[in-house]
LODREN-12386 format. One record per residue (C-alpha): residue number from 1; residue in three letters; x, y, z. Coordinates in pm, whole numbers. Example, Ala and Ser with C-alpha at 12.3 -4.5 7.8 and 13.67 -1.06 7.14 Angstrom:
# LODREN-12386
{1, 'ALA', {1230, -450, 780}}
{2, 'SER', {1367, -106, 714}}
//
This chain:
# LODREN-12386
{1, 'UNK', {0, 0, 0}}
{2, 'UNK', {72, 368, -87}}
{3, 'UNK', {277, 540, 267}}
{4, 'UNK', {186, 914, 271}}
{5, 'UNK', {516, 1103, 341}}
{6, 'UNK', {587, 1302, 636}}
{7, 'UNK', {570, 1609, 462}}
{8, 'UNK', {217, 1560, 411}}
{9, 'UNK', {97, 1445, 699}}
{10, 'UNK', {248, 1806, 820}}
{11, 'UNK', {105, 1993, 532}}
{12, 'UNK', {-282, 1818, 626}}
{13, 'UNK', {-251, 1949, 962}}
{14, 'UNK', {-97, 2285, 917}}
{15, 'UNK', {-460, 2336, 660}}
{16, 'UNK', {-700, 2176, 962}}
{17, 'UNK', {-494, 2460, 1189}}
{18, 'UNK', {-585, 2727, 1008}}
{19, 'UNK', {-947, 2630, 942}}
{20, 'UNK', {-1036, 2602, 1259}}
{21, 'UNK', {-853, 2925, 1397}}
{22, 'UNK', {-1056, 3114, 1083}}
{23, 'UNK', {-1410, 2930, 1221}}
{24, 'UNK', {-1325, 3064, 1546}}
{25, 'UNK', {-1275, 3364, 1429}}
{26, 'UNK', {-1564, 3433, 1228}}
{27, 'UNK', {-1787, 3278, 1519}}
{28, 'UNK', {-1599, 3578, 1732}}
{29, 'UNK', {-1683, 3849, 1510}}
{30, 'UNK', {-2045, 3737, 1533}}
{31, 'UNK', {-2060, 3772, 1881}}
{32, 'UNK', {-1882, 4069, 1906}}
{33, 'UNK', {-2164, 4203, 1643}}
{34, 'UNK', {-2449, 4068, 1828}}
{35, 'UNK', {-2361, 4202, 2147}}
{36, 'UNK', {-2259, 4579, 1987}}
{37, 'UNK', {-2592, 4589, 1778}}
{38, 'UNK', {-2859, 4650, 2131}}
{39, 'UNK', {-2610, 4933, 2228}}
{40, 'UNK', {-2622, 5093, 1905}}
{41, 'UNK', {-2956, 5083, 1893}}
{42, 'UNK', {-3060, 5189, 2244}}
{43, 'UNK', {-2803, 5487, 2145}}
{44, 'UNK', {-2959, 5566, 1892}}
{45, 'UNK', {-3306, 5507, 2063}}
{46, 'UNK', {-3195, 5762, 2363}}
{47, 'UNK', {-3070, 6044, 2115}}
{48, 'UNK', {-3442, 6006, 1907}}
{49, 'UNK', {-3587, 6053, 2243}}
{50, 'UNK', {-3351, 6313, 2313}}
{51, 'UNK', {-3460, 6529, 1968}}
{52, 'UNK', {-3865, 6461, 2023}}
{53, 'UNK', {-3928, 6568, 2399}}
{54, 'UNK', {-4185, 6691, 2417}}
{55, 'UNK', {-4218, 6868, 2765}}
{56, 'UNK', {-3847, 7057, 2696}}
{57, 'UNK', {-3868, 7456, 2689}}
{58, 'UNK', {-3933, 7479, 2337}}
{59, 'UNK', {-4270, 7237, 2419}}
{60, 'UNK', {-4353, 7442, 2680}}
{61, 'UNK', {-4382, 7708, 2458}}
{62, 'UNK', {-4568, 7567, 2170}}
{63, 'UNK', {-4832, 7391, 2393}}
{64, 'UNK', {-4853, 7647, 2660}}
{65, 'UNK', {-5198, 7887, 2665}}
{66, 'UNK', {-5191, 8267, 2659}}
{67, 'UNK', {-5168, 8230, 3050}}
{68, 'UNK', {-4863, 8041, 3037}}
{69, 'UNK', {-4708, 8247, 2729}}
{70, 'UNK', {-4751, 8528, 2914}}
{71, 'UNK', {-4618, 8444, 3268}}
{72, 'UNK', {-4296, 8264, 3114}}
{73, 'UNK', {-4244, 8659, 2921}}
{74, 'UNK', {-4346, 8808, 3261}}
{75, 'UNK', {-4007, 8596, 3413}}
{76, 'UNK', {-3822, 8699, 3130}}
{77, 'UNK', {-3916, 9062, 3116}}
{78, 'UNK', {-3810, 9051, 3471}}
{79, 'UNK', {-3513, 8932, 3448}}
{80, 'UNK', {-3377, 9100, 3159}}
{81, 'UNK', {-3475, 9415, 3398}}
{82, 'UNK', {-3288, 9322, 3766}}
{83, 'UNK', {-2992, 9242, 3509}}
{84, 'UNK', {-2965, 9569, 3329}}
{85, 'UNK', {-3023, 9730, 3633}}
{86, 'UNK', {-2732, 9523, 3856}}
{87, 'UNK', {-2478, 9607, 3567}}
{88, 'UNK', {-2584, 9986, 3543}}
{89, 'UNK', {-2550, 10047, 3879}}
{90, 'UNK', {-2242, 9873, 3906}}
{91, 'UNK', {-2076, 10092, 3611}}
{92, 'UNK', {-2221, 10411, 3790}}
{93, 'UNK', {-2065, 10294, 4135}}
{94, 'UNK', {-1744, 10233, 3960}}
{95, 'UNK', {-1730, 10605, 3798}}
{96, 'UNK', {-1867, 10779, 4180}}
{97, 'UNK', {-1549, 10562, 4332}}
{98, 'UNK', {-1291, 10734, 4041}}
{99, 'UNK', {-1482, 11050, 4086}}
{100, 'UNK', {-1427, 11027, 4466}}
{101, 'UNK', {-1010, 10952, 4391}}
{102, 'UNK', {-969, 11254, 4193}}
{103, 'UNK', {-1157, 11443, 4464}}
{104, 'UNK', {-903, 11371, 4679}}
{105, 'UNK', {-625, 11377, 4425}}
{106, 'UNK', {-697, 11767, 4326}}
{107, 'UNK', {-951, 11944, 4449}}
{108, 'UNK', {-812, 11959, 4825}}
{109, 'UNK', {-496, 12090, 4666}}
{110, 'UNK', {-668, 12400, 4488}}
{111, 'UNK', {-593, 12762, 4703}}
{112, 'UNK', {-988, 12808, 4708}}
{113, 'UNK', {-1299, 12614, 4701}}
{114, 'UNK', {-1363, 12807, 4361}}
{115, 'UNK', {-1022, 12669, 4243}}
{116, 'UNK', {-1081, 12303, 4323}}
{117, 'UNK', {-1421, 12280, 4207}}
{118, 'UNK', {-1326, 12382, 3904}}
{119, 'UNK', {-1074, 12061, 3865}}
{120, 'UNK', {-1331, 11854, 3901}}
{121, 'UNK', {-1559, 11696, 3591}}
{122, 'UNK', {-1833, 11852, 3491}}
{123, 'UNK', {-2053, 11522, 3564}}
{124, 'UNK', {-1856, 11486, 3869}}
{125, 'UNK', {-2129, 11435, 4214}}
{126, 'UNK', {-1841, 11634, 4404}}
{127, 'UNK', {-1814, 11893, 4200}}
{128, 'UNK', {-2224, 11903, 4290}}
{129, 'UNK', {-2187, 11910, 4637}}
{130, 'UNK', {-1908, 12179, 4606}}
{131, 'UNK', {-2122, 12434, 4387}}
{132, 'UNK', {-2405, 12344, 4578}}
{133, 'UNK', {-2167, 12458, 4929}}
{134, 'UNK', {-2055, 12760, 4737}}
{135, 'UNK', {-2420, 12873, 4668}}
{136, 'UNK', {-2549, 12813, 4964}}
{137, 'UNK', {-2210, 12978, 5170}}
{138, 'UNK', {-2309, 13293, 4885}}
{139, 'UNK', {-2650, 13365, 4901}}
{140, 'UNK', {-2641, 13390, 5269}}
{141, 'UNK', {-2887, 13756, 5242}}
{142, 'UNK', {-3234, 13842, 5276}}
{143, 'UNK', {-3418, 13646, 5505}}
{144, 'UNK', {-3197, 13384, 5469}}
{145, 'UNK', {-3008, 13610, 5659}}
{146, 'UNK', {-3212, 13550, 5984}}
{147, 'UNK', {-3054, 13161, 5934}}
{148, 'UNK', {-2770, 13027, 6108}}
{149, 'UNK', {-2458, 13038, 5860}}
{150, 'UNK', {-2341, 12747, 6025}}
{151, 'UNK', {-2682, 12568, 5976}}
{152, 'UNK', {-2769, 12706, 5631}}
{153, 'UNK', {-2449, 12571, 5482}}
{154, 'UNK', {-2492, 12257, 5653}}
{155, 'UNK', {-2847, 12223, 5487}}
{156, 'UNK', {-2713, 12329, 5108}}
{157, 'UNK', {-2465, 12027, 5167}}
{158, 'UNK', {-2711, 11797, 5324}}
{159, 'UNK', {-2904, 11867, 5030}}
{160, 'UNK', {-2670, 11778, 4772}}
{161, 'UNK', {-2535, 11460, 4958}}
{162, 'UNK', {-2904, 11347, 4922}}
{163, 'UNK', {-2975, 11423, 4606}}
{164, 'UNK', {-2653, 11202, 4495}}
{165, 'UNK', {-2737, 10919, 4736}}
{166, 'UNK', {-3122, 10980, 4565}}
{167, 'UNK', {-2948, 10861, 4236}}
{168, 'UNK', {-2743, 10619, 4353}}
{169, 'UNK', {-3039, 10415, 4486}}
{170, 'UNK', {-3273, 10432, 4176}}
{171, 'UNK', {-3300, 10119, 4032}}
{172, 'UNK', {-3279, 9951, 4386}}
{173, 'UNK', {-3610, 9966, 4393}}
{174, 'UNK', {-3715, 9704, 4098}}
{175, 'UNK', {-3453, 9432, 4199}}
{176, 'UNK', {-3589, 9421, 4527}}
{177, 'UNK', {-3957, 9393, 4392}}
{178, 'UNK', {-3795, 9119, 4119}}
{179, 'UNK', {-3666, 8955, 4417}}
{180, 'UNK', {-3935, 8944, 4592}}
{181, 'UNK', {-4231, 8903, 4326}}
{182, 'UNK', {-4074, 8648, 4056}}
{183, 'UNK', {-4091, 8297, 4295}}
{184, 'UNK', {-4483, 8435, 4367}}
{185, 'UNK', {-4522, 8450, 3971}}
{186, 'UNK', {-4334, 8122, 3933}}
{187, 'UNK', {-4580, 7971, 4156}}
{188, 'UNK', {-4907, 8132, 4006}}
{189, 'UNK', {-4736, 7928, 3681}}
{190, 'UNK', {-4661, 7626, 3908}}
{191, 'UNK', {-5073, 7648, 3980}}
{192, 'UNK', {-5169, 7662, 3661}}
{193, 'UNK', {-4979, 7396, 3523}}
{194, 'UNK', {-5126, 7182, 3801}}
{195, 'UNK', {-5525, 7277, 3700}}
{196, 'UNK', {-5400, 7177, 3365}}
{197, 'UNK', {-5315, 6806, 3480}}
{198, 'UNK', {-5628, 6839, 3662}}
{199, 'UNK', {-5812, 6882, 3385}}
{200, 'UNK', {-5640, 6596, 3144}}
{201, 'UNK', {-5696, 6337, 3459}}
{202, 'UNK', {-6075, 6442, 3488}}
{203, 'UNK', {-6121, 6417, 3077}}
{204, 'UNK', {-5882, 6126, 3048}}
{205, 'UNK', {-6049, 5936, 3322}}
{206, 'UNK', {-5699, 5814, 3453}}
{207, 'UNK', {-5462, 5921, 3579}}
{208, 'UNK', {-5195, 5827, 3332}}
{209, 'UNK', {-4838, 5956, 3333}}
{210, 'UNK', {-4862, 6067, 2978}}
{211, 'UNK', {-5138, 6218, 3102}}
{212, 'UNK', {-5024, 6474, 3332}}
{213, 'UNK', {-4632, 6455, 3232}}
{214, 'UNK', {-4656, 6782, 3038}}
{215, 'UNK', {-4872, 6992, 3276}}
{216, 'UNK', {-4655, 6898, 3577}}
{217, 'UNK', {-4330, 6935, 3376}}
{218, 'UNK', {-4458, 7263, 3275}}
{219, 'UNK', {-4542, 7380, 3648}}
{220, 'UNK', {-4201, 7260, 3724}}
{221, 'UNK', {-4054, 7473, 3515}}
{222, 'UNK', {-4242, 7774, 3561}}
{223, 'UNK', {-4123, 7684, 3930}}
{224, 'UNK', {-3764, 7691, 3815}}
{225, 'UNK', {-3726, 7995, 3611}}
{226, 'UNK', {-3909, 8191, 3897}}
{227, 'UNK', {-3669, 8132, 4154}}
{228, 'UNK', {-3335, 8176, 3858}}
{229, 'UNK', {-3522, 8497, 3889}}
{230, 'UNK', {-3516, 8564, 4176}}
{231, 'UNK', {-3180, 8432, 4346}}
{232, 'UNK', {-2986, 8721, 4098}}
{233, 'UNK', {-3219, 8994, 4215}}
{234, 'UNK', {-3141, 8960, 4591}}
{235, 'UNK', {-2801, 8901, 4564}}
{236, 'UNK', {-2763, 9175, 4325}}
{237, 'UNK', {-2984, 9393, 4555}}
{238, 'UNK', {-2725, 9348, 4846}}
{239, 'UNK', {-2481, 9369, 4696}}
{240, 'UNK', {-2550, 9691, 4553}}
{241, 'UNK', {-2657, 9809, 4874}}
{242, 'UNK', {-2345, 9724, 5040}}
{243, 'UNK', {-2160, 9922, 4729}}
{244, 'UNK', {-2393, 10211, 4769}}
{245, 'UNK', {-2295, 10215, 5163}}
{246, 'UNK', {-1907, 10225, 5113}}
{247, 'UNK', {-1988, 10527, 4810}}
{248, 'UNK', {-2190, 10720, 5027}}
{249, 'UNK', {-1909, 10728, 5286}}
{250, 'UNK', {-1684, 10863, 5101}}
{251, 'UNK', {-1940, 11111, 4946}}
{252, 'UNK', {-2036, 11215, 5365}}
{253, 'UNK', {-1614, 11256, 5451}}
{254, 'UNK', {-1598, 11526, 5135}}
{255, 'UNK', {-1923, 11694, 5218}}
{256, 'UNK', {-1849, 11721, 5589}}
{257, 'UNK', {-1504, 11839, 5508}}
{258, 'UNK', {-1627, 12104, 5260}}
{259, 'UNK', {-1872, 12214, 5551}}
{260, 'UNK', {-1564, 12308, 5755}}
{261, 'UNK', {-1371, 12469, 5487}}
{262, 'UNK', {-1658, 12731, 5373}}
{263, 'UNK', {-1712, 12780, 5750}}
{264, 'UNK', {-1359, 12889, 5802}}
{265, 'UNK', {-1325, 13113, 5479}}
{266, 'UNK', {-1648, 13253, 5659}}
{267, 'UNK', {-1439, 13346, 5917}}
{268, 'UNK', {-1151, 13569, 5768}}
//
């Protein structure tokens, strides 16, 4: 009988190798796909989800009555206002504190009151105060006259001090009634959206999560943008206050120092 030679015996096995190392790998591959093809999908799933909420912001809006429209521009209006308002009266702090440095950098350098008022800008508030010291220290006649000149100087600066602290506090006024109006309008939304779930459980007959999902997710929200309403206001409204406290100081220390000047040019 035929032998087969050793060289193909070898070459037989080295073919049955590889076949089964390709079967294994194929069956590998298939696996790997199976197993790859649920997380794709639920990916995919999650992202479709993602593009067709529909109680997002943008739902809200499209599906919400006039009552809803118009609290959610209510919020807005109302925060578009305590914002400008924070950043105005920050700028005008800012310019009263530079106004206040050159105060002290040139007018108490000047050889008269005159003088130094003149160095001053012509929007300056201490430059103001000083003309308003000067008037007051000049029309001392008449029956102003009968007045204490100590006392009717005092006044004219009084005056002046509170018509600048008068203008540094307008404004105030709306972030504290932001602050302490826009959770109460939030909530008035918060109510609404509630009657409407109300209403879609009493029409529905259940009480189904689809159901009442968009009313409640709309009086979350309304619940939500109240307070990020709010929270700026009164943190903008103290701070500002604090601001205005520090200004005002230095505004008081010139005024009270400019009292004692014009009293003792009185005087010679």
């Amino acid at each position: 009988m035929f032998k087969p030679s050793k060289n193909l015996i070898l070459g037989a096995g080295l073919l049955a190798s590889l076949f089964f190392a390709g079967a294994v790998m194929a069956q590998a591959a298939d696996a790997s796909a199976a197993a790859t093809a649920p997380v794709v999908a639920a990916a995919g799933a999650v992202a479709a989800a993602a593009e067709d909420n529909p109680y997002g912001l943008g739902a809200l809006w499209a599906q919400g009555d006039f009552v809803a429209k118009g609290t959610l521009l209510i919020l807005v209006i109302m925060s578009m206002g305590s914002w400008y308002v924070i950043f105005t009266k920050l700028a005008e702090q800012s310019k009263l504190k530079k106004q206040a440095a050159a105060a002290k950098e040139t007018f108490w350098s000047a050889s008269t009151v005159a003088q130094g008022k003149d160095t001053l800008a012509q929007d300056s508030a201490f430059r103001f105060i000083a003309e308003k010291g000067l008037e007051g220290a000049s029309k001392h006649t008449g029956l102003l006259a009968s007045v204490d000149f100590n006392e009717w100087v005092s006044m004219s600066i009084q005056r002046a001090m509170a018509n600048v602290q008068s203008r540094m506090q307008d404004g105030l006024a709306v972030l504290a009634t932001v602050g302490s109006t826009a959770p109460f309008v939030g909530l008035f939304g918060t109510v609404w959206g509630i009657y409407h779930a109300l209403v879609k459980i009493g029409m529905s007959g259940q009480a189904s999560i689809d159901k009442v999902a968009g009313p409640v997710g709309e009086a979350l929200i309304m619940t939500a943008i109240g307070l990020a309403v709010a929270v700026p206001a009164v943190l903008g409204y103290n701070w500002l206050v604090r601001r205005n406290k520090a200004v005002m100081e230095e505004v008081n220390a010139f005024g009270a120092d400019l009292h004692a000047v014009l009293l003792g040019s009185a005087k010679k």
